[in-house]
C-alpha positions as CSV (number, residue, x, y, z in Angstrom):
1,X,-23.1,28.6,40.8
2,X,-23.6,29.2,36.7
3,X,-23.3,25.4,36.5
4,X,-25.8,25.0,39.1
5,X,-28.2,27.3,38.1
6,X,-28.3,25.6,34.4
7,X,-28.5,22.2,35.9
8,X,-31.9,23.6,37.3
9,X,-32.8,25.6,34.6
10,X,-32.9,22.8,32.2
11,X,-35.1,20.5,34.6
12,X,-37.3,23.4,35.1
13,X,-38.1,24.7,31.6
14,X,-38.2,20.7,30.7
15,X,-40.9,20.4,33.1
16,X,-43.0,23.4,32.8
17,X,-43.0,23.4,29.0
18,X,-43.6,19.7,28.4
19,X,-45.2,18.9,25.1
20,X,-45.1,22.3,24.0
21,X,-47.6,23.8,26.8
22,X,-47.0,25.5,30.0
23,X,-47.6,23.8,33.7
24,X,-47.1,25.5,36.6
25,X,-47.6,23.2,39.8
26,X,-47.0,24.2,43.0
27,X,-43.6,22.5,42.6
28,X,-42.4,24.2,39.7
29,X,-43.6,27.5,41.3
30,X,-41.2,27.0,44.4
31,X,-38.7,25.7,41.9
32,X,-38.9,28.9,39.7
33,X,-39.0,31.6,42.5
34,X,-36.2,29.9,44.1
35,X,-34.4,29.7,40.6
36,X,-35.3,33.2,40.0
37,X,-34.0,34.2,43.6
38,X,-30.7,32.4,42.7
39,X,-30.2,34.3,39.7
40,X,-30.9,37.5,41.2
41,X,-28.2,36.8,44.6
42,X,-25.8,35.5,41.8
43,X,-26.4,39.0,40.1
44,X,-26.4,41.4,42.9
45,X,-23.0,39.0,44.6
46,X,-21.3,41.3,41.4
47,X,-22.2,44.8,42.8
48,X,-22.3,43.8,46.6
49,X,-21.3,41.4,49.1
50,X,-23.7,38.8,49.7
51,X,-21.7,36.0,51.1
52,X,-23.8,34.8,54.2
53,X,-27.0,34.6,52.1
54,X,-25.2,31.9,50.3
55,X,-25.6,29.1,53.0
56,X,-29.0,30.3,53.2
57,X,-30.0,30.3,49.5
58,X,-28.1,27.6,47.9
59,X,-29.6,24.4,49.9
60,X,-33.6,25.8,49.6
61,X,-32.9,26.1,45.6
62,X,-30.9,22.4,45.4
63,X,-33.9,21.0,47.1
64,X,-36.7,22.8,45.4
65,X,-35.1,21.4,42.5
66,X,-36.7,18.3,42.9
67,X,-40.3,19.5,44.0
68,X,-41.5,19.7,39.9
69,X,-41.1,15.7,40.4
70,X,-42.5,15.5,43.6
71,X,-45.3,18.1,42.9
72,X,-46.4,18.0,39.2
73,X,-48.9,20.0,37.5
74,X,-51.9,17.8,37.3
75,X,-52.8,19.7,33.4
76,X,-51.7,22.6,31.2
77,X,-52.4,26.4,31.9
78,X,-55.1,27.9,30.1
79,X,-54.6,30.8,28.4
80,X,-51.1,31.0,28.2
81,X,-51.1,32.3,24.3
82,X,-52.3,35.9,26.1
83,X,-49.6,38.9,26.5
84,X,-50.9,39.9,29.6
85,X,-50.5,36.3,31.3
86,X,-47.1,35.7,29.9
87,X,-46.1,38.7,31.7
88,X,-48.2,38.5,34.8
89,X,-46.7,35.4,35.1
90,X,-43.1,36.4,34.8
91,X,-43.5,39.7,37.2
92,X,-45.0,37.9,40.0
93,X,-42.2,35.5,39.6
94,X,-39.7,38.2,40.0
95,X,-41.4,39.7,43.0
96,X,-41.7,36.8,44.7
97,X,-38.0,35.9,44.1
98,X,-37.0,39.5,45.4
99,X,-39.1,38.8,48.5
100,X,-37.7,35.5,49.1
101,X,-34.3,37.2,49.2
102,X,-35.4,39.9,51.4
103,X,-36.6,38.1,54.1
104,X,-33.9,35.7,53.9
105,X,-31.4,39.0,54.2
106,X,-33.5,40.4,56.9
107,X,-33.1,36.7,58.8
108,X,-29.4,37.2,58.3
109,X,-29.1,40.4,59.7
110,X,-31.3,39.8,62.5
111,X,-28.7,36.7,63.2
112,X,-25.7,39.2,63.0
113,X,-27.0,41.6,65.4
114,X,-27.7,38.9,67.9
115,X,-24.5,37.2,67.7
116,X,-23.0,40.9,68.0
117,X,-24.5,41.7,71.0
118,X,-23.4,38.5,72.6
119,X,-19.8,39.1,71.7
120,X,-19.2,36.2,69.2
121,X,-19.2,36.4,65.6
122,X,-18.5,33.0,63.9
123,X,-16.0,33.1,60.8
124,X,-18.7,32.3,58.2
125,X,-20.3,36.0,59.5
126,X,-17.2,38.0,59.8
127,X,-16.9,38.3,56.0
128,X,-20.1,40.3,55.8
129,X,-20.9,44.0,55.5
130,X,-21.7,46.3,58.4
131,X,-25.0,46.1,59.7
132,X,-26.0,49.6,58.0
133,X,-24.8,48.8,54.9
134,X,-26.9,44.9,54.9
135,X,-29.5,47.1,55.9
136,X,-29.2,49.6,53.3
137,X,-29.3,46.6,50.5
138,X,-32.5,45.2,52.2
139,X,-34.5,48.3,51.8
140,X,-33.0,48.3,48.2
141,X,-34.3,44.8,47.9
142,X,-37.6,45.9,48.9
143,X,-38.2,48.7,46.7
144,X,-37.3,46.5,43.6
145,X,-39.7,43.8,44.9
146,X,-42.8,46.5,46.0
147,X,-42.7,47.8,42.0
148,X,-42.5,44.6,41.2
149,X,-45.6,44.0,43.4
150,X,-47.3,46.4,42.3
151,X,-47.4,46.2,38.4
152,X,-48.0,42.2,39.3
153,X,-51.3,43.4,40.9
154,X,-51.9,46.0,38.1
155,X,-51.1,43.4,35.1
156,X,-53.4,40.9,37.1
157,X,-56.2,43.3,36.6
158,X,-55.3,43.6,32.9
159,X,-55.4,39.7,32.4
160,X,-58.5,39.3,34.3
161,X,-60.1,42.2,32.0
162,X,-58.5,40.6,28.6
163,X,-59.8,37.2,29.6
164,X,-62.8,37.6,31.6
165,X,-64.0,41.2,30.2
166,X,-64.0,42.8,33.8
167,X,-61.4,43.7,36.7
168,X,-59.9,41.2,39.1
169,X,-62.3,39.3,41.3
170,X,-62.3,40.1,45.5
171,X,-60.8,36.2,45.9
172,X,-58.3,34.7,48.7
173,X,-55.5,35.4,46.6
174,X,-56.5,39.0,45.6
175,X,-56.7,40.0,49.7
176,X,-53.5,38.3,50.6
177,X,-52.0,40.1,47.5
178,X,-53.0,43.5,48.3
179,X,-52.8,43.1,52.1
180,X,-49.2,42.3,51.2
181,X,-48.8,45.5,49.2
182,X,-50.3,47.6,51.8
183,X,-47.7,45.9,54.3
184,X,-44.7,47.1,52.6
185,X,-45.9,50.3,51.5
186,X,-46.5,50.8,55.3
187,X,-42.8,49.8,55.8
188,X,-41.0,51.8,53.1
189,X,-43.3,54.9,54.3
190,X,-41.9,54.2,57.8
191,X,-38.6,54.0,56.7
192,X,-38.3,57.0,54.8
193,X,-40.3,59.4,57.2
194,X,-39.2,57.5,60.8
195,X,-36.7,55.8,60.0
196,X,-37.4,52.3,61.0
197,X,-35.1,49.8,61.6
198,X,-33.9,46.4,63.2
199,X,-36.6,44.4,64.3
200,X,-39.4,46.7,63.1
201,X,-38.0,46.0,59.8
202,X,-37.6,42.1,60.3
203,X,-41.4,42.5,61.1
204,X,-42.8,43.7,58.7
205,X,-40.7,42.3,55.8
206,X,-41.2,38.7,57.0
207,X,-45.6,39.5,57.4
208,X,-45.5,41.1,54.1
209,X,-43.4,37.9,52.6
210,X,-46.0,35.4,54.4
211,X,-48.9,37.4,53.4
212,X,-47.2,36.8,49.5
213,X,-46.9,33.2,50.3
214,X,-50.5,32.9,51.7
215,X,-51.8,34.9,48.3
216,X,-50.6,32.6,46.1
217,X,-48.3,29.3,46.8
218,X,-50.7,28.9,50.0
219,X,-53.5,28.3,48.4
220,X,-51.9,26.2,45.6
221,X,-50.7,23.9,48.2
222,X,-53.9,23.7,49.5
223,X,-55.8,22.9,46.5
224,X,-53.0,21.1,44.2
225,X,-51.8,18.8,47.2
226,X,-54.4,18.5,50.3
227,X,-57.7,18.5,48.0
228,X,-56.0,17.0,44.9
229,X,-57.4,19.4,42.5
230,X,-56.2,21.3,39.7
């Protein structure tokens, strides 16, 4: 997985710092995240057991690997010399790559209780944890990704005031942002005080995680790929 993960990083880096300035597509930003999200299951696989997520992660990252070819930044980023963007950039990243593994763990869990219920567990599932102890990782998944949610909304605000002189504009990506905050902040709140679980917690993590994908790679799509526009 090391070996894997350097393989990507050196396409990565070589395409989002070519010619000494930063591009970030909407095919390096899947390939990051995903990179990112690799990193982190490689990470938390020393502390916990993460087995099943392999299959899941693994194949999504190999493929994204080849999106900064497919997808490439039609010009530079401005404004990259700026603190606050540098490390805007990098926490959004990082919550988006906590996310991605979240919902992907929620998926997995959701798949485990099925198959449990129906009597047949398949060898590649019977390595895993018990269901309350996947479920005790998600919520520690979330909690790492909701601060790191929340200071990407706060240092967003801080770039928009360094660059632009005022606080961050009531756009698209804004609403989706904070619509996603309020969605897991409504789910960590119902989890502490009533204890919400199972499905209610596939929910709501996967409608927070699309309303993250909508905020930000959505509309890249949308204006990098189907309008053509930078």
């Amino acid at each position: 997985m090391l070996a894997a993960l350097g393989v990507h990083a050196i396409v990565l880096f070589g395409t989002m710092l070519a010619g000494n300035t930063l591009r970030i597509g909407v095919g390096d930003a899947i390939s990051a995240i995903l990179w990112l999200t690799v990193l982190i299951y490689w990470l938390g696989g020393l502390f916990y057991r993460l087995e099943g997520l392999q299959a899941l992660i693994m194949p999504a990252a190999a493929a994204a690997a080849f999106l900064p070819a497919l997808l490439p930044a039609a010009r530079p980023l401005p404004n990259t010399e700026l603190l606050a963007f540098k490390l805007h950039v990098l926490i959004s990243m990082l919550a988006y790559s906590l996310f991605t593994i979240a919902s992907l763990h929620v998926l997995l869990m959701a798949m485990l209780e099925r198959r449990l219920h129906r009597g047949a567990l398949p060898a590649g599932l019977q390595k895993l944890p018990p269901l309350l102890t996947m479920e005790t990782l998600l919520f520690r998944i979330i909690w790492a990704g909701f601060i790191m949610l929340s200071l990407t909304l706060a240092s967003g605000v801080v770039f928009s005031e360094e660059l632009f002189g005022k606080a961050a504009r009531l756009n698209h990506k804004t609403i989706f942002g904070i619509v996603s905050w309020f969605v897991f902040a409504a789910l960590l709140f119902g989890r502490h005080f009533h204890g919400w679980r199972g499905r209610v917690a596939v929910r709501w993590t996967l409608t927070g995680f699309l309303m993250l994908v909508l905020a930000y790679l959505g509309s890249k799509f949308v204006v990098e790929v189907l309008l053509g526009r930078a």
